[in-house]
N, C-alpha and C positions, 0 to 999 in steps of 0.2 A: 588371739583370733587365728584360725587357721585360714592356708592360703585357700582352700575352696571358697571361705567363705569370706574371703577376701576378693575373688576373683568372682564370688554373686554379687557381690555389693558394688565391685567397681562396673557390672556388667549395668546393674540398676540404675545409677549412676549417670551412665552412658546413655542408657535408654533415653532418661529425660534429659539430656544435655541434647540429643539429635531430637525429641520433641522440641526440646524450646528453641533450637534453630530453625526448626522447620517452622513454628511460628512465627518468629521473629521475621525469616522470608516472605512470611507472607503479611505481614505487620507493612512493611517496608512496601510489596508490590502495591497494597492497600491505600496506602497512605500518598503514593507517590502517584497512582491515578490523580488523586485529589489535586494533588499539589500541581501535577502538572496543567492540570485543567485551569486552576487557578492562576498560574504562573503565565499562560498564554493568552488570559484576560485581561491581567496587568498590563501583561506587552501591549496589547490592544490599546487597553487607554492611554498607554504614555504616548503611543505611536497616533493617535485621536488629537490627543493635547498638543502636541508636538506639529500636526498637519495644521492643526487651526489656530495655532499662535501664527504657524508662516503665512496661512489663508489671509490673518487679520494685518499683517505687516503688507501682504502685495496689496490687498483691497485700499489698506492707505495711500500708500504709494500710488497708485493708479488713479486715487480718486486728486490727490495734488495735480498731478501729471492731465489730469482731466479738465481740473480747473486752470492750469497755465495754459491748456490747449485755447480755454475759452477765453479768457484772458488775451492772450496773443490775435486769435481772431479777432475782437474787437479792435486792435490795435492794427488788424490789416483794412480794415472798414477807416477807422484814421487817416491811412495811409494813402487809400483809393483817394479820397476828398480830398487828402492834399495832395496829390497826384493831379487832380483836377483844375488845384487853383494856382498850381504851378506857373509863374511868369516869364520864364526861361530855363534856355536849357542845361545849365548847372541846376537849377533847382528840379528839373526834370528827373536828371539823372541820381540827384542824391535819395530821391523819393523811391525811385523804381529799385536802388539797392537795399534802400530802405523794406522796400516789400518783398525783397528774395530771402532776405534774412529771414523775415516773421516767416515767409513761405515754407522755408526749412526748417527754420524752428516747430513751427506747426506742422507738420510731415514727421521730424523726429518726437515729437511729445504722442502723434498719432500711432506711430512705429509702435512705442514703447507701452501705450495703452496696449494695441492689440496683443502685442506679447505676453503681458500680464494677464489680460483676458484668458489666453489662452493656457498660461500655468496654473491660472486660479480654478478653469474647468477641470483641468487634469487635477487637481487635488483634491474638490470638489469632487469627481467621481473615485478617488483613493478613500477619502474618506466615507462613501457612501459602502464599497466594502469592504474598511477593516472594519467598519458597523455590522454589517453583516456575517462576517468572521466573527467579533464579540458577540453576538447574539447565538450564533450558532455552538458557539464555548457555553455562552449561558443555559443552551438549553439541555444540552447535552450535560453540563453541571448538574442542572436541577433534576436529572432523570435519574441518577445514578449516584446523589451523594449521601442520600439517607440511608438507602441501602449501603453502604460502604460505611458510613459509618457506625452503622450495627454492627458490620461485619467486624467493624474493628472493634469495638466493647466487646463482640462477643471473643476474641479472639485475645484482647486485653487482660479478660477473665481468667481465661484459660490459662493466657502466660501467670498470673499472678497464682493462681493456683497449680500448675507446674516448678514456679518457685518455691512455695512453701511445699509443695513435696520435695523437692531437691535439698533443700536446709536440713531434711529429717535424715535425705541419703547418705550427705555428705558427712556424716555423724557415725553411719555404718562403716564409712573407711577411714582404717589407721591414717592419721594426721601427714604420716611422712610420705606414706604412698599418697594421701591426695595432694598435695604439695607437687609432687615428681607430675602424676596426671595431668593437675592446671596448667605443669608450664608444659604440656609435649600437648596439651588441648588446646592452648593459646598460639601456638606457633603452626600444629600441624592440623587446627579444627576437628579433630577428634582425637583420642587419648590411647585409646587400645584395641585390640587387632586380634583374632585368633589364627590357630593353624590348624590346618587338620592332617595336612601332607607334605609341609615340610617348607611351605609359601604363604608368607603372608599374607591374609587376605585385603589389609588396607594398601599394601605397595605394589603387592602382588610380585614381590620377591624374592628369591630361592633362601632360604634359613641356614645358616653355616649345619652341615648334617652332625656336628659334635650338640651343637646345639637342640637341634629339633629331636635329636634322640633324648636331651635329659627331660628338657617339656612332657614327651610320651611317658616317660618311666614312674616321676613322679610327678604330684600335683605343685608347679610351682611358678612363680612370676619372672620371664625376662623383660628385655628389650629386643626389638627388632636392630639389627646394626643400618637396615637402611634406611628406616624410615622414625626409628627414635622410639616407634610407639610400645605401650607394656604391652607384650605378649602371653600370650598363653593357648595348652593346647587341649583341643578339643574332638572327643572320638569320632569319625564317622556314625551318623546312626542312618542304618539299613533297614528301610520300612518294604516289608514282604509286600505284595501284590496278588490278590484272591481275583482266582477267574469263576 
């Protein structure tokens, strides 16, 4: 196989290697709207789940704390009447410490309601918009994932069908040269570089000038030294200009 026609086949080659990257980029952009649309719904409901188990834990607590409040009051209404039937004043006083106790007790069980009151509102309205956040994920989901995922089959197709042209290419190039190409495509995302003046066009670095004169001379395959890639060189072509 001669190098020209080694150096159209690896150029074929290349063509659909930068086709099926550029799919693939967009495979990726495609896919990753989706994903992330989905992925900040999830958050939603764990963060949904996660408010309303704390909701169901204060609302308990609060409702005990409610019922000890009720509780203890009765127990001040006790107190008042035995206040009343009091026959001296030791029994006076043990009554009256008797009812500063429940008094505080009942003050702190009161404290303690209003505060939970007051964190169950505030979560209460958290939860009212990360609802509204998931809802806003969801509709924005359902507007845009049909189309996307057309885009992606239709783009699916494409790559599967830039595969099977690529299987026929890589058939065009001697075994040893696509070997050397995979790994300098694998490392540096594309494989080969032309010159036309003496500068690479993939590194866009000056060519040792022993070198870029043999490229001119004859038709033949190097490597770039700085950037790895197979090179080869290619004439200027000068297209005239009619006035």
């Amino acid at each position: 196989m001669s190098i020209p026609d080694q150096i159209r086949a690896l150029e074929t080659l290349a063509s659909i290697d930068a086709t099926l990257r550029t799919l693939d980029e967009q495979l990726a952009s495609e896919k990753t709207t989706v994903a992330s649309l989905k992925g900040s719904i999830a958050e939603c409901q764990e963060r949904l789940q996660s408010n309303r188990a704390t909701l169901t834990s204060i609302e308990k607590t609060r409702s005990e704390l409610t019922t000890d409040a009720r509780v203890m009051t009765q127990q001040l209404e006790h107190s008042r009447e035995k206040l009343g039937r009091a026959r001296n004043e030791r029994e006076t006083n043990a009554v009256t410490r008797e009812l500063e106790e429940l008094r505080k007790l009942v003050r702190d069980r009161e404290d303690e309601v209003s505060k939970l009151t007051a964190q169950s509102e505030g979560i209460r309205m958290e939860l009212e918009r990360i609802e509204q956040e998931a809802a806003q994920y969801q509709t924005e989901l359902a507007s845009i994932e049909g189309d996307v995922n057309a885009k992606v089959g239709r783009l699916e197709q494409g790559r599967l069908e830039k595969s099977q042209e690529r299987d026929i290419a890589v058939k065009a190039v001697p075994a040893q040269l696509y070997r050397r190409y995979e790994t300098i495509r694998s490392k540096r995302g594309t494989g080969i570089a032309q010159t036309t003046d003496g500068t690479c066009r993939a590194c866009h670095m000056a060519l040792p000038p022993q070198l870029f004169h043999r490229l001119r001379r004859e038709p033949m395959i190097e490597q770039c030294q700085s950037c790895n890639r197979i090179i080869y060189y290619v004439a200027v072509t000068v297209t005239a200009i009619t006035q």
